[in-house]
C-alpha positions as CSV (number, residue, x, y, z in Angstrom):
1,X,-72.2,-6.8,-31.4
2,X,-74.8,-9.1,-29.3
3,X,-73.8,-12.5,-28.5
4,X,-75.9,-15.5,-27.1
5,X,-76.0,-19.0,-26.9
6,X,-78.8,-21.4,-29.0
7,X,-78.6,-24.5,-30.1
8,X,-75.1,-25.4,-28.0
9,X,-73.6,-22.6,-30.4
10,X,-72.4,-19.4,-29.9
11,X,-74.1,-16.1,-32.0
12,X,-72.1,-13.3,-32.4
13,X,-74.5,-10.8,-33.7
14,X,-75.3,-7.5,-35.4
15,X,-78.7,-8.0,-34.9
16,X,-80.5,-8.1,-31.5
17,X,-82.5,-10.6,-30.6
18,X,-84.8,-10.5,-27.7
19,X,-85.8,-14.3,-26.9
20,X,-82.4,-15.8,-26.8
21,X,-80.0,-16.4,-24.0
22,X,-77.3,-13.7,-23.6
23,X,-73.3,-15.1,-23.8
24,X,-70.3,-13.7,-23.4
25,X,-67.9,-12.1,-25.8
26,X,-67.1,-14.4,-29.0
27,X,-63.4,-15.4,-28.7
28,X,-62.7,-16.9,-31.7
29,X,-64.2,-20.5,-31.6
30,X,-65.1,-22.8,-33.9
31,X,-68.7,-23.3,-32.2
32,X,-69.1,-19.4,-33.1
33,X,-71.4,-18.1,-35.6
34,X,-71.6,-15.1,-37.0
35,X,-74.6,-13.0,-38.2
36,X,-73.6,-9.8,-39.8
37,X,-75.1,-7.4,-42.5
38,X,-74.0,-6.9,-46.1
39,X,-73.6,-9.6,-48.9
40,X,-73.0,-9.5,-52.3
41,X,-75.7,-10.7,-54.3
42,X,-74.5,-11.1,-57.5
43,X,-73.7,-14.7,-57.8
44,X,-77.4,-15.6,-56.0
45,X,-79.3,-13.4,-58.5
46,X,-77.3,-15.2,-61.4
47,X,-78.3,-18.7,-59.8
48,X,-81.9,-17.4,-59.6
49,X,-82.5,-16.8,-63.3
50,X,-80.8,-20.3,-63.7
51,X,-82.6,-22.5,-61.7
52,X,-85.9,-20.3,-61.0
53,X,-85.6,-20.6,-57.6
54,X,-85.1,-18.3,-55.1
55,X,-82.9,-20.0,-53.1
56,X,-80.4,-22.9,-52.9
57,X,-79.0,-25.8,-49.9
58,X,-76.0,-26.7,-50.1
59,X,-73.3,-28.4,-48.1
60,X,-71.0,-25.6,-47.8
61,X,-73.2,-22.3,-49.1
62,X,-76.9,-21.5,-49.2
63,X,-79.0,-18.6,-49.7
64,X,-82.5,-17.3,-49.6
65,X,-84.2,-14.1,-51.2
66,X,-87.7,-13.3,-50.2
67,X,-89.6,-9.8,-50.3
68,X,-88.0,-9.4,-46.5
69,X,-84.2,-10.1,-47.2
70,X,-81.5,-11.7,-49.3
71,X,-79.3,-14.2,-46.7
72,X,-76.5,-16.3,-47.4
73,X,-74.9,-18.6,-45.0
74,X,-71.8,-20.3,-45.4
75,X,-69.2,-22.9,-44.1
76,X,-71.4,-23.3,-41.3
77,X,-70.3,-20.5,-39.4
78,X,-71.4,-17.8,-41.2
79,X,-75.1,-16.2,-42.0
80,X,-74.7,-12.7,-43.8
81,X,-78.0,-10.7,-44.5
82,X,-79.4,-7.1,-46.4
83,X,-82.6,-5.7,-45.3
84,X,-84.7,-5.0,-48.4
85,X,-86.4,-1.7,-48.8
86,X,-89.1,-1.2,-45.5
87,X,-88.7,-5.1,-44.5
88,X,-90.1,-6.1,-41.2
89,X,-87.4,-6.0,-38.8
90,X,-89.4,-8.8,-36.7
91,X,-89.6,-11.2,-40.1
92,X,-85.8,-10.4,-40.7
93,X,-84.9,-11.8,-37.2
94,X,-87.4,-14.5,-37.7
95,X,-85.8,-15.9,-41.0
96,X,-82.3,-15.4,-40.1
97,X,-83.2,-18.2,-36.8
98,X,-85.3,-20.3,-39.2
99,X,-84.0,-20.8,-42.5
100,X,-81.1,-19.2,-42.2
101,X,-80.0,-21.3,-38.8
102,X,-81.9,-24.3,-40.4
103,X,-79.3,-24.0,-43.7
104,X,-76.5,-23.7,-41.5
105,X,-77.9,-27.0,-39.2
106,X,-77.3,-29.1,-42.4
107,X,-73.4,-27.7,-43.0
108,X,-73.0,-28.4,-39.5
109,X,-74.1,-32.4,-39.7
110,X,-76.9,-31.8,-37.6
111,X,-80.4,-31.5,-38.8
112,X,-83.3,-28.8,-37.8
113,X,-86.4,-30.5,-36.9
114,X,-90.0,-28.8,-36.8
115,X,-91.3,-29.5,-34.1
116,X,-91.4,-28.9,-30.1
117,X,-88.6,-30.0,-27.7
118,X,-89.6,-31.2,-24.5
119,X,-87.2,-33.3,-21.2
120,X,-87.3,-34.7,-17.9
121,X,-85.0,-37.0,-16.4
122,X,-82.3,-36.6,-18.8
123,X,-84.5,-37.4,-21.9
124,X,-85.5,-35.3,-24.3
125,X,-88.7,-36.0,-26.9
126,X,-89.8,-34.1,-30.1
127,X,-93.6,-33.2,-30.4
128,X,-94.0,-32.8,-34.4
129,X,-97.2,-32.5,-36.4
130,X,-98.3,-30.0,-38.9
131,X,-99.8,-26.6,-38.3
132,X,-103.2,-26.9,-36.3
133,X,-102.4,-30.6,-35.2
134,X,-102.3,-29.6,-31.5
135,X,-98.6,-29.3,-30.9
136,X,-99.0,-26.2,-28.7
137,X,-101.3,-27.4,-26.4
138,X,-99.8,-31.2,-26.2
139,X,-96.3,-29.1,-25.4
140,X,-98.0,-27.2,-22.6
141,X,-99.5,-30.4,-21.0
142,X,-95.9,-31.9,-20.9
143,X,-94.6,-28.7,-19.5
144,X,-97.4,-29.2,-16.3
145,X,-96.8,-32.5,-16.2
146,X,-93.3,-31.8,-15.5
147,X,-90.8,-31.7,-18.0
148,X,-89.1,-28.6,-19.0
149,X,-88.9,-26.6,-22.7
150,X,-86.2,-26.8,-24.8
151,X,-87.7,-25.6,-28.0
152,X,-90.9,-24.6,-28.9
153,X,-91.0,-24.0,-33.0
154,X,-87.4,-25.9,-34.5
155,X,-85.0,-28.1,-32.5
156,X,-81.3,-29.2,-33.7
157,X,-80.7,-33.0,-33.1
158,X,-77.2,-34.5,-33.7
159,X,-76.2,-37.9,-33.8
160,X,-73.5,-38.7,-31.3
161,X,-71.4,-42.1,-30.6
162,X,-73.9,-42.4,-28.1
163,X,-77.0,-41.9,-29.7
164,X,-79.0,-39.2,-31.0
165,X,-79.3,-35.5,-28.8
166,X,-81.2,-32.1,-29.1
167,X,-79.4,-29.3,-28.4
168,X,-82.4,-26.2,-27.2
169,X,-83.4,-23.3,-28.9
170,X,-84.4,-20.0,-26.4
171,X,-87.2,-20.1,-23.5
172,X,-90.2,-18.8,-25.1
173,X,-93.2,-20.5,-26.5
174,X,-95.3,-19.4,-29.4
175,X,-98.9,-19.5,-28.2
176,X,-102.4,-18.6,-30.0
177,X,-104.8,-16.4,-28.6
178,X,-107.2,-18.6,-27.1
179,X,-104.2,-20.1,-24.8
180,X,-103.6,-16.7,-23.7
181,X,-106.9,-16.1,-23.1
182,X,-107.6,-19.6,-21.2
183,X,-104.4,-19.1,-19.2
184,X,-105.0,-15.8,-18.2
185,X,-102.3,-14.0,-19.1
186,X,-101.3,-10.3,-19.7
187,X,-101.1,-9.2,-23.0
188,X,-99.1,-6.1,-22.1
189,X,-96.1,-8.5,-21.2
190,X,-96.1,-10.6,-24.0
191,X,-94.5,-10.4,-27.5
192,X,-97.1,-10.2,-30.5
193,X,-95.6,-12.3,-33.2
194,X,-97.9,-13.0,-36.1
195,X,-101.2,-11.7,-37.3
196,X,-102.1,-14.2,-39.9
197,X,-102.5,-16.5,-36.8
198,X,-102.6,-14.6,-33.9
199,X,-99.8,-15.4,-32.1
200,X,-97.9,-14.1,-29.1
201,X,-94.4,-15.2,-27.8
202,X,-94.6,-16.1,-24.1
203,X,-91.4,-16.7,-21.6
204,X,-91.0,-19.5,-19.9
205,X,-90.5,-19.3,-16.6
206,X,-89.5,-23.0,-16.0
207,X,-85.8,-23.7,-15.7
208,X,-84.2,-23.7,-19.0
209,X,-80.7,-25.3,-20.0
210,X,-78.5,-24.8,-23.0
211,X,-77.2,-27.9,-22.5
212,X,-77.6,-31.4,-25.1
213,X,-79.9,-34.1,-24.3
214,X,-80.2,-37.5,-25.3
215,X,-83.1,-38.2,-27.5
216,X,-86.1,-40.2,-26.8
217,X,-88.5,-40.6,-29.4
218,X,-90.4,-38.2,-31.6
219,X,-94.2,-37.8,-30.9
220,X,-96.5,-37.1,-34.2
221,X,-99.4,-35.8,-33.9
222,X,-101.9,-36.5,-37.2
223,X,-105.4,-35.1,-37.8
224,X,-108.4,-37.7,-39.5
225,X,-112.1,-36.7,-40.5
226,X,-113.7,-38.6,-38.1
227,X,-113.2,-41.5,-35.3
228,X,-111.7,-42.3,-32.1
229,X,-108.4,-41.7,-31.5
230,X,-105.9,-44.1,-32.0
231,X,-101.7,-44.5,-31.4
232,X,-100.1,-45.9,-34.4
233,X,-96.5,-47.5,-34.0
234,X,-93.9,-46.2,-36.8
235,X,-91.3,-49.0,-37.7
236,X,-89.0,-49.2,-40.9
237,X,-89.0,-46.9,-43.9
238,X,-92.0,-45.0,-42.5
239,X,-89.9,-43.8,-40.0
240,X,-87.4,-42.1,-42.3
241,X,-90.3,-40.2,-43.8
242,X,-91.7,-39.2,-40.4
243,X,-88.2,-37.7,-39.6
244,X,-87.2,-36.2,-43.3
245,X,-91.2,-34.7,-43.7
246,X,-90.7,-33.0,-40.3
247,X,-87.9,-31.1,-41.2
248,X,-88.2,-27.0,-40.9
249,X,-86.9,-27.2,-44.6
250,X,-88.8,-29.8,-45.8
251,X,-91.2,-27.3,-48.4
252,X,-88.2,-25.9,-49.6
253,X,-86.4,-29.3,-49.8
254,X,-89.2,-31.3,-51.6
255,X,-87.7,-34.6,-53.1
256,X,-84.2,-33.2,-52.1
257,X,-84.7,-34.4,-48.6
258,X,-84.1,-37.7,-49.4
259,X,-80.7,-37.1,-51.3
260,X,-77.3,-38.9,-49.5
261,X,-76.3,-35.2,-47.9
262,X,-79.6,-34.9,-45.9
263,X,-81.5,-38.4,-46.3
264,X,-78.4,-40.5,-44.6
265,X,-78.6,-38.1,-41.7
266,X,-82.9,-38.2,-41.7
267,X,-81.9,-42.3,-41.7
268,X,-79.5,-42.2,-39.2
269,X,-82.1,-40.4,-36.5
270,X,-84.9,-42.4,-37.4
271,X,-82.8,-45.7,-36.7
272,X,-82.0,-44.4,-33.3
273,X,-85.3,-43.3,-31.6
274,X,-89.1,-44.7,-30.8
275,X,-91.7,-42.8,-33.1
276,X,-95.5,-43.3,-32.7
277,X,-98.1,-41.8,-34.9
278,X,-101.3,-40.2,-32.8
279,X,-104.0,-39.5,-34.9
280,X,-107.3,-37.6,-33.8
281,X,-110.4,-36.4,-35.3
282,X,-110.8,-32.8,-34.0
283,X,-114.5,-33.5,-33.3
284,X,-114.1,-36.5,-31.3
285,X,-111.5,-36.0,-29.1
286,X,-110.6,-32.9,-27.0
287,X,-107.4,-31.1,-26.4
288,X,-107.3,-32.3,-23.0
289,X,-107.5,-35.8,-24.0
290,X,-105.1,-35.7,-26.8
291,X,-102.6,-34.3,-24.6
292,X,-103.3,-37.3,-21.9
293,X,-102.9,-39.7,-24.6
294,X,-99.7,-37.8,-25.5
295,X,-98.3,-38.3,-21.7
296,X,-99.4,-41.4,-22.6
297,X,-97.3,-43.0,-24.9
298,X,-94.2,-41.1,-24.1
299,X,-94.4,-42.8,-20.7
300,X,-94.6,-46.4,-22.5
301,X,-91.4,-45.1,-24.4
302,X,-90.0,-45.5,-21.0
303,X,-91.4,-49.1,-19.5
């Protein structure tokens, strides 16, 4: 077995995963999770022909079946996986950390957000936005401006007596080409992750914690067709939809992310934190400047 620690939970693992933070032996706690191979698929396939999905969230069981792998996870505790014939062994690990830890976020109360996790000063803010908005590179200007990574592709926030905290993923960062390129670094070192967008996963060589932190706000960056760029406040319901559209499942989900088991905890965060809305048009406005304006608005969070 392998065991680490991610998302303030212990993994006790068949599987090894490269970018997370070793632990020590499991002991038996409730804050353990378990990720073993072999599963009975019997009741999922019968489900399947029912619903003509292929796959279900629910509060105590879930389960996914693509062309990599059938996975059900359970009771919160539990993620249980089979390999289908000459799957990926990099695309198994990368669904069992992101729907399969995603499925067991909502049978844990928390709720897995897609975005970037970023802190300084005991604050933590989310950087969200969809593919292409710019998240990687306004993540990187955070990280020189001084604030350390705490998740780079899906971030667990809980809500607390005292307010909303994100618990941090592993100290790597997913970054496109180019950014390798521009930064200069050496391929041979890094971990090639995806070819339909030519990715690489890079450490971090900040300091990392796997410690909570309480939550700030959640930055969203939007694209538009043309004009300056402008910062948009988010206030009432808008701010619920902001939180329960940026969630890892929220394709899967569709209208299901507004039902009571997922849509009071999406209301709960979005009551709690500051959201603003940046929108840029990608010809009038650099990444330079959009990350500026990012730094921005965070630091009016804080006046």
């Amino acid at each position: 077995m392998f065991f680490y620690r991610m998302y303030g939970l212990k993994l006790c693992s068949e599987l090894d995963f490269f970018q997370l933070v070793k632990e020590e032996k499991c002991s038996g706690t409730a804050e353990e999770i378990w990720i073993t191979e072999g599963v009975d698929t019997a009741e999922c396939e019968e489900r399947k022909k029912t619903t003509g999905k292929n796959y279900e969230i629910g509060e105590k069981r879930s389960w996914l079946e693509n062309r990599t792998l059938w996975m059900l996870i359970e009771d919160g505790n539990r993620i249980r996986f089979i390999k289908k014939e000459g799957a990926n062994e990099l695309y198994v690990r990368t669904y069992i950390l992101g729907f399969g830890m995603a499925m067991l976020a909502f049978q844990r109360g928390m709720l897995a957000i897609h975005c970037s996790a970023v802190s300084k000063n005991g604050k933590a803010v989310l950087i969200a936005g969809e593919s292409g908005a710019g998240k990687s590179t306004v993540t990187s200007a955070f990280l020189e401006a001084g604030y350390s990574l705490m998740a780079d592709d899906m971030a667990f926030v809980e809500k607390t007596e005292s307010g909303m905290q994100v618990w941090p993923a592993f100290p790597f960062q997913k970054m496109c080409r180019d950014q390798i390129e521009q930064k200069e670094f050496c391929e041979d070192e890094l971990f090639y992750i995806d070819e339909q967008k030519d990715k690489y996963m890079v450490p971090y060589k900040g300091d990392f914690s796997v410690e909570a932190v309480p939550l700030s706000g959640l930055l969203y960056l939007c694209q538009k067709d043309e004009g300056k760029m402008e910062v948009q406040p988010v206030d009432g319901l808008q701010k619920l939809y902001v939180c329960a559209n940026n969630l890892f499942l929220r394709h899967l989900l569709g209208n299901d992310k507004y039902t009571p088991f997922i849509g009071e905890k999406c209301l709960r965060m979005a009551g709690a934190i500051k959201i603003s809305c940046l929108l840029r048009a990608f010809s009038e406005s650099t990444p330079e400047e959009t990350a500026q304006k990012a730094l921005e608005i965070v630091q009016n969070w804080e006046e």
